[in-house]
Structures are given as structure tokens and as C-alpha cells.
C-alpha positions as a Markdown table, in Angstrom:
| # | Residue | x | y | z |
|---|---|---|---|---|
| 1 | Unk | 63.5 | -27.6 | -11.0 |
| 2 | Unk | 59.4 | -27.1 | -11.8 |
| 3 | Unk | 57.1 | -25.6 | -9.7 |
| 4 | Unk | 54.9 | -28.0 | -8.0 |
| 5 | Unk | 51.5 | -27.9 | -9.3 |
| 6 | Unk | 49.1 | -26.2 | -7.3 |
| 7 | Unk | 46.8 | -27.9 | -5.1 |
| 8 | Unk | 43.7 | -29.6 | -7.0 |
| 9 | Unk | 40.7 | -27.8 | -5.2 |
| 10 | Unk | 38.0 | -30.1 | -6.1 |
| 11 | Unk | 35.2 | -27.5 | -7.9 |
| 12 | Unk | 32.3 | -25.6 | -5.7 |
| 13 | Unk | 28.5 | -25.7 | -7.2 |
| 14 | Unk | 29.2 | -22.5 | -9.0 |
| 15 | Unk | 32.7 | -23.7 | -10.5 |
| 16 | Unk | 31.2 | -26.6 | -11.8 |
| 17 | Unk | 28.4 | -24.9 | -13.1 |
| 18 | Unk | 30.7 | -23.2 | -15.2 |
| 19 | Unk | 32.6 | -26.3 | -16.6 |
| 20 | Unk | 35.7 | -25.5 | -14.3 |
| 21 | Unk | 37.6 | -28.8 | -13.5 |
| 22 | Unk | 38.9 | -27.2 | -10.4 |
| 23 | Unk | 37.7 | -23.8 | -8.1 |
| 24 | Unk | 40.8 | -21.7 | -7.9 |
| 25 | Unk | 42.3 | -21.1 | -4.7 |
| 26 | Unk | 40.4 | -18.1 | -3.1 |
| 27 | Unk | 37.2 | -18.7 | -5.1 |
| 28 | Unk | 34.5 | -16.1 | -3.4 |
| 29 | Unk | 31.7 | -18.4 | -4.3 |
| 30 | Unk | 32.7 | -21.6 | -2.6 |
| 31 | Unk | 32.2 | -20.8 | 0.9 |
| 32 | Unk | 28.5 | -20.5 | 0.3 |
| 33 | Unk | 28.0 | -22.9 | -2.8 |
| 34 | Unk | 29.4 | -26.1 | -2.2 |
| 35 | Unk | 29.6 | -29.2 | -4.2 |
| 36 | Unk | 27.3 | -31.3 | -2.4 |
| 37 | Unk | 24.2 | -28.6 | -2.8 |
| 38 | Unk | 24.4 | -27.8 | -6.6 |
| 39 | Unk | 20.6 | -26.4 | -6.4 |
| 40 | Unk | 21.3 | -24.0 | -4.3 |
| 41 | Unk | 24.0 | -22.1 | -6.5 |
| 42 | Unk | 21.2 | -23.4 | -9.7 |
| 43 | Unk | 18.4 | -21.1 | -8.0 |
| 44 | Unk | 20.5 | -18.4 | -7.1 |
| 45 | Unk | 22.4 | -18.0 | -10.4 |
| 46 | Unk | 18.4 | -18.1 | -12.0 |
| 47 | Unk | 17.8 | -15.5 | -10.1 |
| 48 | Unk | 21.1 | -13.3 | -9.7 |
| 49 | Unk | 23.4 | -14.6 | -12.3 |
| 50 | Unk | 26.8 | -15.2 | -11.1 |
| 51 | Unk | 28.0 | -11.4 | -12.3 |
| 52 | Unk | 24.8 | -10.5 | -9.8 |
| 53 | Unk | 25.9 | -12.5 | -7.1 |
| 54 | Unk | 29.5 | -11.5 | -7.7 |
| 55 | Unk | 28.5 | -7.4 | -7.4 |
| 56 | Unk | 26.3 | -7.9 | -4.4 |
| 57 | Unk | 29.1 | -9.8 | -2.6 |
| 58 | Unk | 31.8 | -7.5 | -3.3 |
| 59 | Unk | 29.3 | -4.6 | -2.2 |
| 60 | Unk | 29.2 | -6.3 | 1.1 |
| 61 | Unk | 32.8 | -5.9 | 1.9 |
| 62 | Unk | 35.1 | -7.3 | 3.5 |
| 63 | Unk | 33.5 | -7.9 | 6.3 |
| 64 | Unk | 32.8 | -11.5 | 6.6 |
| 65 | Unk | 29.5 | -11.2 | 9.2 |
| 66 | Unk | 28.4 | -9.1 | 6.4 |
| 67 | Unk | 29.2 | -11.1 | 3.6 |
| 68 | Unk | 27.5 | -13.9 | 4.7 |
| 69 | Unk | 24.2 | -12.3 | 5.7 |
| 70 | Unk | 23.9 | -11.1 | 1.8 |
| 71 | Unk | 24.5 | -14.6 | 0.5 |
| 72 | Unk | 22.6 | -16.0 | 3.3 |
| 73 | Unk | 20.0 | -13.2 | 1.7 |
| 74 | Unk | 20.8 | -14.0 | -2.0 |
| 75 | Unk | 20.2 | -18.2 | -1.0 |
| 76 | Unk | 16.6 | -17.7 | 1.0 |
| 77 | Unk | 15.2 | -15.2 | -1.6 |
| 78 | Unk | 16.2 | -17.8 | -4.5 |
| 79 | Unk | 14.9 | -20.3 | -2.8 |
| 80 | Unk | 11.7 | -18.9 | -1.8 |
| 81 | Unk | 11.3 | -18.0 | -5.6 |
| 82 | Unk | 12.2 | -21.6 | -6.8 |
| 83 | Unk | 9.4 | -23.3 | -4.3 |
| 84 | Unk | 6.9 | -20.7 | -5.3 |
| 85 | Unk | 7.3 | -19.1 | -8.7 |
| 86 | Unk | 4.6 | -16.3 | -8.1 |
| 87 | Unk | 5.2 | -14.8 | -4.9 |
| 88 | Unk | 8.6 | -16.1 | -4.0 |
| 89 | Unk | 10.1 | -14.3 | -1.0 |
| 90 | Unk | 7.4 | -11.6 | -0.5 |
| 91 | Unk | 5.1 | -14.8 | -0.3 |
| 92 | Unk | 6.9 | -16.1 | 3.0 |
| 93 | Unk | 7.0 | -12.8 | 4.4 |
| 94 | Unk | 3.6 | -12.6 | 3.5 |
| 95 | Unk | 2.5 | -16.1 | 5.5 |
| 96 | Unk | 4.5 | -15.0 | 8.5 |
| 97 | Unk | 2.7 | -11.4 | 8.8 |
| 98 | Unk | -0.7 | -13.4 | 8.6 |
| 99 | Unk | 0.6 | -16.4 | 11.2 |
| 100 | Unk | 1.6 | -12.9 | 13.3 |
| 101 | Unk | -1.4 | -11.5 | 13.1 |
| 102 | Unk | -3.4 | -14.5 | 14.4 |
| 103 | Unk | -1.1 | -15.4 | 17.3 |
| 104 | Unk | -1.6 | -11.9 | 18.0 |
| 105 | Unk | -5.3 | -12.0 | 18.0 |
| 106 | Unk | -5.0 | -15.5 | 20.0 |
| 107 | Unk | -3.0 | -13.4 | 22.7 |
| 108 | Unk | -5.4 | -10.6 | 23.0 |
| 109 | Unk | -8.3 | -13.5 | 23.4 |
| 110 | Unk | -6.7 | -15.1 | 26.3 |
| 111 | Unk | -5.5 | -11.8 | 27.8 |
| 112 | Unk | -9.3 | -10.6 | 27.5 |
| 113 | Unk | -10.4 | -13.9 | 29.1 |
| 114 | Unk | -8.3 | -13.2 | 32.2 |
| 115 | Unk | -9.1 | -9.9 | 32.7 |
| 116 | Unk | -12.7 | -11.1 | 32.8 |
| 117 | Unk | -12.0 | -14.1 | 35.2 |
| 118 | Unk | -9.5 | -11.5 | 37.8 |
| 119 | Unk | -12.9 | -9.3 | 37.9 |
| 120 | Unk | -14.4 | -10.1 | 41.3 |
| 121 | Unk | -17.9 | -11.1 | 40.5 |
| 122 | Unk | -21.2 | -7.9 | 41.4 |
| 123 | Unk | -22.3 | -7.9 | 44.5 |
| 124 | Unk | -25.9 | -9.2 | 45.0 |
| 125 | Unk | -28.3 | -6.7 | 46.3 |
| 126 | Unk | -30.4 | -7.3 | 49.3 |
| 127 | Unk | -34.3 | -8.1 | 48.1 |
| 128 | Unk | -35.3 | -6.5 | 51.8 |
């Protein structure tokens, strides 16, 4: 008697992307590119290429904790290029230092402000 054919895994983003009909059983892609979010795996695979995103996975590890934090790196860089072309990633990082910087400065302001209201107020001298 046959084998049964194998289960019909229907194909991750990157699968597709590669004209698979099916993602093979113990794909390392589909976990983090699924079918219903093809432009993620499209920006990534600009940026990477899948033999990119294949090497920077497997020097991850094993460790899944690990693995996901580089492809949850690998997705926010590629999608901080495709919304802005020029400065991509270091352009959020960029935005937050500045937004820092002013909350910052706003804390020091109020800070400042309380001091000067804790301050008891000077005495008044005696005209006599």
C-alpha cells in the first residue's frame, strides 16, 4: 500500500514568494512570514534577500527567544526602510533620540519650577 501524501501546508509569504504551491513541513520562514502579511516578507527579502534572512536566522540559534528577536529585528528595520527610503531605521531611532531629548528638557523645566516654588520666599527687612 502507498504512503499517504503528506499534509498540504498551505504556503507562508516567503514560500509563495518563491512560487511554492505548498511551505514544506518545518519551513523556518513561516513562523514569522505568514500568508496573510505578504509585505512584510516583500520588504524584508528587499532588504535581506531570503539567503540573508536564512544566514541571520541560523546565526541566531536555536534558541527560539533569540530567533525571534532577530526576525522581529530583520521585520522593523525593513519596514522602517520601506516607509522611509532615506533614513530607514536610523531615521526612527533618530526621531526618538530627539522626542527624548525634549521630554527631557520638559522634565528639567518643571523640576526647576518646583524647586523655585519649595524656596520659602526672602524675608522683608525692617525700614526702622
Amino acid at each position: 500500500m502507498a504512503d499517504p501524501p503528506p499534509p498540504h501546508h498551505p504556503p507562508c509569504a516567503a514560500c509563495a514568494h518563491q512560487g511554492r504551491p505548498s511551505c514544506p513541513a518545518g519551513c523556518p520562514l513561516a513562523p514569522y512570514f505568514p500568508a496573510d502579511r505578504p509585505e512584510r516578507f516583500e520588504y524584508a527579502n528587499l532588504l535581506f534577500g531570503v539567503d540573508g534572512i536564512l544566514c541571520r536566522l541560523e546565526a541566531a540559534g536555536p534558541d527560539t527567544v533569540t530567533r525571534r528577536a532577530t526576525m522581529a529585528s530583520i521585520v522593523f528595520v525593513s519596514d522602517a526602510r520601506a516607509a522611509d527610503p532615506v533614513h530607514g531605521a536610523y531615521g526612527v531611532i533618530r526621531n526618538l533620540q530627539q522626542e527624548l531629548a525634549s521630554v527631557k528638557a520638559e522634565i528639567a523645566a518643571i523640576r526647576q519650577k518646583q524647586q523655585q516654588a519649595q524656596q520659602p520666599p526672602p524675608a522683608l527687612e525692617d525700614g526702622h
